[in-house]
C-alpha positions as CSV (number, residue, x, y, z in Angstrom):
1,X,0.0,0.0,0.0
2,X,1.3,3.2,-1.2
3,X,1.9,6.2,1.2
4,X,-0.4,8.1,-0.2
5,X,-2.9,5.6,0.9
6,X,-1.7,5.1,3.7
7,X,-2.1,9.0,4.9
8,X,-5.7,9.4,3.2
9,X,-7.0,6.5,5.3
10,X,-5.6,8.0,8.1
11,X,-6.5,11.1,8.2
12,X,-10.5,10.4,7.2
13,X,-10.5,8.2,10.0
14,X,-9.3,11.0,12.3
15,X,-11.9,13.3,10.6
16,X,-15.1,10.2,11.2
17,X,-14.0,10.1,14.5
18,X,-14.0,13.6,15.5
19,X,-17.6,13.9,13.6
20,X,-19.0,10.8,15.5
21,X,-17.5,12.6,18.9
22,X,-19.5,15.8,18.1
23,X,-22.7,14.3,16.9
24,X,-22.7,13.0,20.3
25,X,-21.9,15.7,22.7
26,X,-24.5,17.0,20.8
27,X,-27.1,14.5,21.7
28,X,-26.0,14.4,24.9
29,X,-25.9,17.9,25.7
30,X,-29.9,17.8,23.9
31,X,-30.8,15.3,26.7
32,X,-29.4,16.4,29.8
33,X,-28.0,19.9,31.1
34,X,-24.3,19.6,32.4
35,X,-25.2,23.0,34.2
36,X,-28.3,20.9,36.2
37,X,-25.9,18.2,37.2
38,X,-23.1,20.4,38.6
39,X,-25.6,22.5,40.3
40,X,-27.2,19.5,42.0
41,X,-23.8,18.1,43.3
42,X,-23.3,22.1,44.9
43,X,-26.2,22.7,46.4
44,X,-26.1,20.0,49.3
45,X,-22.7,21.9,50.0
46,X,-22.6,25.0,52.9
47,X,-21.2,28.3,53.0
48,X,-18.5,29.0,55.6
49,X,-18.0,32.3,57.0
50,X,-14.9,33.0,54.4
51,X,-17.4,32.4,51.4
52,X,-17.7,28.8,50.1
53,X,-16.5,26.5,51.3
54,X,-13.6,23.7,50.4
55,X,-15.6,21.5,48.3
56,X,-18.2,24.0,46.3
57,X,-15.2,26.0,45.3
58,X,-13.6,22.1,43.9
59,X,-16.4,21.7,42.4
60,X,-16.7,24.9,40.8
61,X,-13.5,24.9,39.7
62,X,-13.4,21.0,38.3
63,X,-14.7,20.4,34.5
64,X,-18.3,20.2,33.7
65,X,-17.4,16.4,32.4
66,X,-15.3,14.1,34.4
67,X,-13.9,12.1,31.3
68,X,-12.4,16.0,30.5
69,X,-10.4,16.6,33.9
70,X,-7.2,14.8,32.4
71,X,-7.3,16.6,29.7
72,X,-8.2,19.9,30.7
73,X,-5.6,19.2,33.6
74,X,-3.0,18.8,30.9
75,X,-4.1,22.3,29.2
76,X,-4.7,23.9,32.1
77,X,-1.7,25.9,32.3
78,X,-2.3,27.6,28.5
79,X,-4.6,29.6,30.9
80,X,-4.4,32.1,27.4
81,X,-6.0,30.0,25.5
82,X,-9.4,29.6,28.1
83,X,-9.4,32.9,27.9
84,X,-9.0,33.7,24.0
85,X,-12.0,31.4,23.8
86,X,-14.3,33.0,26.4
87,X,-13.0,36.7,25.3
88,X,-14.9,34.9,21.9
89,X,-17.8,34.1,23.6
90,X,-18.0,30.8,21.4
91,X,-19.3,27.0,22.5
92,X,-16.1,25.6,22.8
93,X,-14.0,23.7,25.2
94,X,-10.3,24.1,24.7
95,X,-10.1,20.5,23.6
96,X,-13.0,20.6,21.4
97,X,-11.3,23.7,19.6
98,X,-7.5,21.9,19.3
99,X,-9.7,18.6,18.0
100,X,-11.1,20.7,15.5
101,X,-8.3,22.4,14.3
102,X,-6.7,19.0,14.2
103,X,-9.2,17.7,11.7
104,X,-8.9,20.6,9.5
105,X,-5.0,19.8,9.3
106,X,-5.7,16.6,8.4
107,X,-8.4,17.8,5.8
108,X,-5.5,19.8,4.3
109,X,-3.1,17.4,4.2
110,X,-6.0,15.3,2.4
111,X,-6.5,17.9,-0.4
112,X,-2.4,18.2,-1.0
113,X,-2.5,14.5,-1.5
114,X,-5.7,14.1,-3.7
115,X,-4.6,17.0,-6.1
116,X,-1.1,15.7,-6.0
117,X,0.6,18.9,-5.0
118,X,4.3,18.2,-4.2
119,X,5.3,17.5,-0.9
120,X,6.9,20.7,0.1
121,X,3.5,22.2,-0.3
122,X,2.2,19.4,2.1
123,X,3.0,21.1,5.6
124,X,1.8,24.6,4.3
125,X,-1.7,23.3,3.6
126,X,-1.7,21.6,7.0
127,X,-0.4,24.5,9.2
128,X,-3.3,26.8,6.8
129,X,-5.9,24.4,7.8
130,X,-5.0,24.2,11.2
131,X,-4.8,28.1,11.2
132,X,-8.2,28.7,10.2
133,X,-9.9,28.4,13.5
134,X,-7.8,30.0,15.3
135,X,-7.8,33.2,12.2
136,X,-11.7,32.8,13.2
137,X,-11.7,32.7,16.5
138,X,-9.5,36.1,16.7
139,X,-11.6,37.9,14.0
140,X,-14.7,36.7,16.4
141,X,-12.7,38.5,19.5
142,X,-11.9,41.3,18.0
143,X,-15.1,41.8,16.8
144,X,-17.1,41.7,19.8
145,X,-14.5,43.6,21.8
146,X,-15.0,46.4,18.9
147,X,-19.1,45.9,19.6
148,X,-18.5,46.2,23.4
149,X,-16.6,49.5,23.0
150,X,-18.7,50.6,20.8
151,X,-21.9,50.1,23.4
152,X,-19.8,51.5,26.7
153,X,-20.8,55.7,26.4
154,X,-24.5,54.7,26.3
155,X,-24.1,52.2,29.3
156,X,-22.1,54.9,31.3
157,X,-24.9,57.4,30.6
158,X,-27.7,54.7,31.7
159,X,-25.4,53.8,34.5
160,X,-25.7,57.3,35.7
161,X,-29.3,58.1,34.9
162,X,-30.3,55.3,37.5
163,X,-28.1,56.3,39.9
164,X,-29.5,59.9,39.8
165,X,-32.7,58.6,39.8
166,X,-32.0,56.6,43.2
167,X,-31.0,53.4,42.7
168,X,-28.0,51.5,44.1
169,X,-25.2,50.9,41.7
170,X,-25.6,47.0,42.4
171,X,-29.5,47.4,40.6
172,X,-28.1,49.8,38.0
173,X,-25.6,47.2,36.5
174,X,-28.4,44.8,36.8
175,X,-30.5,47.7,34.5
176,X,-27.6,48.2,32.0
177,X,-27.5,44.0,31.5
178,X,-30.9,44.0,31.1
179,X,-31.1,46.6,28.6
180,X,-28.4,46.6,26.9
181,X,-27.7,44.0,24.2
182,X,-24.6,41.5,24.1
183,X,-22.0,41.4,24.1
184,X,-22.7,44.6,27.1
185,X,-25.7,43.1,28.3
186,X,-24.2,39.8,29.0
187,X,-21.3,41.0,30.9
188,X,-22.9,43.3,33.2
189,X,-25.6,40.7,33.6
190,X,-23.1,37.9,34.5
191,X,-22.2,40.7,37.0
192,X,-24.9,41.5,38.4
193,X,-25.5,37.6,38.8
194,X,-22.3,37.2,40.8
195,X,-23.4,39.8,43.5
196,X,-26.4,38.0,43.8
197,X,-24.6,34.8,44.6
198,X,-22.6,36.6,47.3
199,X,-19.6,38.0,45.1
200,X,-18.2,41.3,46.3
201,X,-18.5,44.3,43.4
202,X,-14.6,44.8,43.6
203,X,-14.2,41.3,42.5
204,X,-16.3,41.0,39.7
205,X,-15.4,44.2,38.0
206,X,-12.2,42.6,38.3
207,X,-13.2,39.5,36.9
208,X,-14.6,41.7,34.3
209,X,-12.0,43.6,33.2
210,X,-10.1,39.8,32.3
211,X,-12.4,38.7,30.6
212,X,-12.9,41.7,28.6
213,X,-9.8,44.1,27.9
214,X,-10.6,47.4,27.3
215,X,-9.4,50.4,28.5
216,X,-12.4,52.2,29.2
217,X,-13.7,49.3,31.2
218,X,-10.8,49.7,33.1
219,X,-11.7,52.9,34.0
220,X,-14.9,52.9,34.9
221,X,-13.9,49.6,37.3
222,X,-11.1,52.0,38.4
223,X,-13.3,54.8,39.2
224,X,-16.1,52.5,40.9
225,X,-13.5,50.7,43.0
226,X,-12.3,54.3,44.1
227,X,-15.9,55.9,44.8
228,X,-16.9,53.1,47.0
229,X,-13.3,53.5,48.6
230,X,-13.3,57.4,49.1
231,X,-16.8,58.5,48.3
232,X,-18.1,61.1,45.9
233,X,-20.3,61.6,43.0
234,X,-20.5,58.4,41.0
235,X,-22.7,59.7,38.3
236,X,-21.1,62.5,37.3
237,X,-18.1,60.6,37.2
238,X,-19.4,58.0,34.6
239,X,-20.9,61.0,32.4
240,X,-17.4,62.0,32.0
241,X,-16.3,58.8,31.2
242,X,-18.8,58.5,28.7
243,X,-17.9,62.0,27.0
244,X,-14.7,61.2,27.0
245,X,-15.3,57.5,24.8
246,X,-17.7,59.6,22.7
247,X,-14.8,62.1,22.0
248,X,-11.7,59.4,21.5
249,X,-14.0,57.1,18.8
250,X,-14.4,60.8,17.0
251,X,-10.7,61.3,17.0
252,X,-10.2,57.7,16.0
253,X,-13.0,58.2,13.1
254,X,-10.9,61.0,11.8
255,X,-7.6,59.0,12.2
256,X,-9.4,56.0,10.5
257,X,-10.1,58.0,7.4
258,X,-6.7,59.4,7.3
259,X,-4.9,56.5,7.4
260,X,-7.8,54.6,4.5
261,X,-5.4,54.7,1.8
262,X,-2.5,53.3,3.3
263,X,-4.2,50.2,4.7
264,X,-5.4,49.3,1.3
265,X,-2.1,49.7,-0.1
266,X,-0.8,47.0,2.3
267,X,-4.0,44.7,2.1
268,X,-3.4,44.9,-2.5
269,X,0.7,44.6,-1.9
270,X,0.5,41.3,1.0
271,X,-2.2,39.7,-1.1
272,X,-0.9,40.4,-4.7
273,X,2.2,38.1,-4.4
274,X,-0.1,34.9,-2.8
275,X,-2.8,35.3,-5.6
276,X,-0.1,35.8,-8.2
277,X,2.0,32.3,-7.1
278,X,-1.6,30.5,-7.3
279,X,-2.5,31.9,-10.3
280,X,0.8,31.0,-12.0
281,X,0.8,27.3,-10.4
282,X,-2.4,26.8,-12.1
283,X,-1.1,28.2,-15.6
284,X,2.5,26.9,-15.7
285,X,2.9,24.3,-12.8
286,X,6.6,24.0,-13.7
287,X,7.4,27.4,-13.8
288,X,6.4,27.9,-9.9
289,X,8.2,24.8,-9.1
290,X,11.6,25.9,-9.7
291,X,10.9,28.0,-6.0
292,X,10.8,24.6,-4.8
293,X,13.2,22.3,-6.6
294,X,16.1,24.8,-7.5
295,X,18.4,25.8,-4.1
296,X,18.1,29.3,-5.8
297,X,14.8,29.2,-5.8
298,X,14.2,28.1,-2.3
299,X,16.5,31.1,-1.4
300,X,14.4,33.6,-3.4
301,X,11.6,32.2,-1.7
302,X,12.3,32.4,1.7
303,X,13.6,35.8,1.5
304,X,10.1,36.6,-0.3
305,X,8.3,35.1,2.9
306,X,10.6,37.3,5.1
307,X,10.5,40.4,3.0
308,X,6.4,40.0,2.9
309,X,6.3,39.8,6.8
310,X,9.2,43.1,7.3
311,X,6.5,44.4,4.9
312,X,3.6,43.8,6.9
313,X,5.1,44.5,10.2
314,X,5.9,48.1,8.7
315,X,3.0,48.7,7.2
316,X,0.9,47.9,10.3
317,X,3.2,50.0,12.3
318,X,2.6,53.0,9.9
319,X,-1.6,53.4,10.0
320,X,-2.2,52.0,13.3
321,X,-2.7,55.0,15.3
322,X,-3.7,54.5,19.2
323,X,-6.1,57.0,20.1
């Protein structure tokens, strides 16, 4: 049996395999709540003095599925990576997500073989396919940290409108999650939540600012955290706050269409030289194959990759502005 063979049947059996495992978390997950279960196993525990105590914080902390606790033991330290994944708000586990970047690997390392590309091209398809979640997952991130930005002056300016009106700050996060829509919403929401189940404010605008990183969330924690600390008046401090968001996106509008041109220019000159190398392998195969079989052309090549990344790297530095 021919190598070729031998790596087609491997890697569809790797790809079945994974698609039989999801099919039935799925099924599972239609049937019975993992949230119910864990719930269940807390709620015959007590709270201690400190908080909770020994064994609800274990059993808060240990994974929803037991047959996941050695591996989500084993990735526990890529702490990051949890993290990138919740900043995403996506329905993944950290081992569902490497699984499935895994497959798609594979599924390029399938196509190479079908298509009988030569075998230098075989570890650039796999590393592309294995790159294309994770190319998701931070376009998702950035995305929804743009949309939460985005929603923060008109949360600040609700924020203070029920405080002046007489509520506690405590029921006026729990207003802002309930009016607000997500990505906001959900994250003031969850906060809200976690006062309610005997969290103190400090720590979950902490939590907060983790999970969500941006700068102006960091202030208003900030400025909270002090009020509560040294007093004063919270509502006219988050109206600032909110006039000052409202006057840094104009600035960053302005900067944005300054800087228009030049980030075109950099998306045409990165992306010409891919499209032109595929366009070329599909007219004259063994013209484009010389950057591969001739030592002279492996040299042009790699200093083509590095020049392309200098490029990019430059580029990048020269139209993004902070504001």
């Amino acid at each position: 049996m021919s190598p070729e063979i031998l790596l087609i049947t491997g890697c569809v059996f790797v790809g079945v395999a994974a698609l039989v495992g999801a099919v039935y978390q799925l099924l599972q997950a239609a049937h019975t709540s993992r949230a119910e279960k864990r719930l269940t196993r807390w709620a015959g525990t007590k709270l201690s003095s400190g908080g909770l105590s020994a064994k609800a914080k274990t059993l808060l902390a240990e994974p929803l599925r037991e047959e996941e606790q050695v591996l989500e033991k084993f990735l526990g330290q890529y702490h990051f990576l949890r993290m990138l994944i919740e900043q995403a708000d996506v329905n993944f586990t950290l081992a569902q997500f490497l699984a499935f970047s895994g497959v798609l690997a594979c599924v390029g390392l399938v196509i190479a073989v079908v298509f009988r590309m030569p075998m230098t091209l075989w570890p650039v398809l796999g590393v592309g396919g294995c790159s294309l979640p994770w190319l998701w997952l931070l376009w998702r991130r950035n995305q929804r940290l743009k949309a939460f930005a985005a929603q923060m002056p008109e949360a600040m300016d609700m924020l203070a409108r029920a405080l002046r009106a007489g509520q506690s700050l405590a029921a006026g996060v729990g207003l802002v999650g309930k009016e607000m829509p997500p990505p906001l919403g959900k994250e003031f929401s969850r906060v809200f939540e976690e006062q309610n189940l005997g969290v103190s404010l400090e720590d979950s605008l902490r939590d907060l600012t983790e999970r969500v990183p941006n700068m102006d969330l960091k202030f208003f924690a900030t400025a909270v955290i002090l009020q509560r600390q040294t007093g004063g008046d919270l509502a006219e401090i988050l109206e600032k706050i909110a006039n000052l968001i409202r006057q840094r996106f104009q600035i960053w509008g302005q900067v944005q269409a300054l800087t228009g041109e030049g980030r075109l220019s950099g998306v045409v000159l990165l992306a010409l030289p891919v499209l032109l190398f595929f366009a070329m392998y599909y007219l004259n195969r063994d013209y484009v194959m010389l950057l591969f079989t001739d030592p002279l052309g492996n040299r042009m090549l790699m200093v083509g990759v590095i020049m392309q990344i200098v490029g990019a790297l430059v580029i990048r530095k020269i139209v993004n502005i902070k504001v």
